[in-house]
N, C-alpha and C positions, 0 to 999 in steps of 0.2 A: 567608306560607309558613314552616312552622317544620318542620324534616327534622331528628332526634336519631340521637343513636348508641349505642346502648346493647350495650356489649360487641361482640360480631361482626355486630348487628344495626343495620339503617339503616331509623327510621322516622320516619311522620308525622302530625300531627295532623291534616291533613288529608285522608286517605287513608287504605284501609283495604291500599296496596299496602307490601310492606317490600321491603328488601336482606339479603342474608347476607353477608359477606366470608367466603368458605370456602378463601382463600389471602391470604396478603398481597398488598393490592392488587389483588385480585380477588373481584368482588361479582356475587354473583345477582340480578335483581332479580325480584318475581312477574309484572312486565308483561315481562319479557323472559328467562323461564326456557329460550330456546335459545344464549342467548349470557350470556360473562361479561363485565363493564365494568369498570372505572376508577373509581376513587373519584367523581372527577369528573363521569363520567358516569350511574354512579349518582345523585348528589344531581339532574344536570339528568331521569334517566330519574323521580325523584321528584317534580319541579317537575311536569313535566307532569303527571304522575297526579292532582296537589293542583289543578293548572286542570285541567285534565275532571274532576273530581269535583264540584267548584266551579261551573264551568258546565253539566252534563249536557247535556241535551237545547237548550239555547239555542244550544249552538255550532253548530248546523245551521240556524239562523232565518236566512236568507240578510237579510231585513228589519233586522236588529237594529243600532243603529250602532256598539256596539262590539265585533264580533263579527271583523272583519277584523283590529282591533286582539289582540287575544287570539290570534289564529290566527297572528298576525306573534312573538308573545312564545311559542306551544307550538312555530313551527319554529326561533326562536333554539335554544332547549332542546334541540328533536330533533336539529339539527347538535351539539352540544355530545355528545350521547347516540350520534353515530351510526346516526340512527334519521331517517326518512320522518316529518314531521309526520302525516300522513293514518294511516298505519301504526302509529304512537305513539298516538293516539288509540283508534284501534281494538282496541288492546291494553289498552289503561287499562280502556274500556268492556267486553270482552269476555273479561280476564284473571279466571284464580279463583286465590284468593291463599290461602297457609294461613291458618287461625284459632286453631289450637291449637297448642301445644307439642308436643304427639305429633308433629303433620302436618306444623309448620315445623322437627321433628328429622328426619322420611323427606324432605321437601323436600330439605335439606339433603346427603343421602346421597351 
C-alpha cells in the first residue's frame, strides 16, 4: 500500500480514490464525500479502497481461504475511518471519484 501527499491532495497507487484537505486537518475523501475525516482516517479510509480494489469481486467468494482474513484487516481500517466495514466497501465499489483537475477543483468547492 503506498498513500502520497501531494500538496492538499492524499493519493494512491493503488486506487483510483483521493483525499482533499480542504482545512487543516480536515480531509474529503471520494469514498466518503458526506463527511470530513482526520488525517488518520483519511490514510485508513485509503487503505481500504487500495484492498477493494485489490481484491474486487473475490471479497464476496464465501469459499476463498483468505478472504475472512482481509475482511478482518478492511474492519481494523473501517474502525480507524469511522466507518462500517460492509459500508466502506460499498463505497469503494460504488464511489465516483473526480478524474480531472476541473472536477477535483468543483469537487473541492
Amino acid at each position: 500500500m503506498t498513500i502520497h501527499r501531494d500538496g492538499e491532495w492524499l493519493t494512491s497507487s493503488r486506487t483510483e480514490h483521493v483525499g482533499c484537505e480542504i482545512a487543516e486537518g480536515a480531509i474529503r475523501l471520494s469514498l466518503t464525500p458526506d463527511r470530513l475525516m482526520t488525517r488518520a482516517q483519511a490514510v485508513a479510509g485509503l487503505c481500504i479502497a487500495e484492498i477493494v480494489d485489490q481484491w474486487g469481486p473475490l471479497l464476496w467468494e464465501p469459499e476463498s481461504p483468505n478472504v475472512a482474513m482481509v475482511w478482518g484487516l478492511i474492519r481494523m481500517h473501517a474502525e480507524t475511518a469511522g466507518l462500517d466495514a460492509l459500508d466502506a466497501v460499498i463505497r469503494v465499489q460504488q464511489s465516483h471519484w473526480p478524474m480531472t483537475a476541473a472536477e477535483r477543483a468543483e469537487w473541492t468547492r
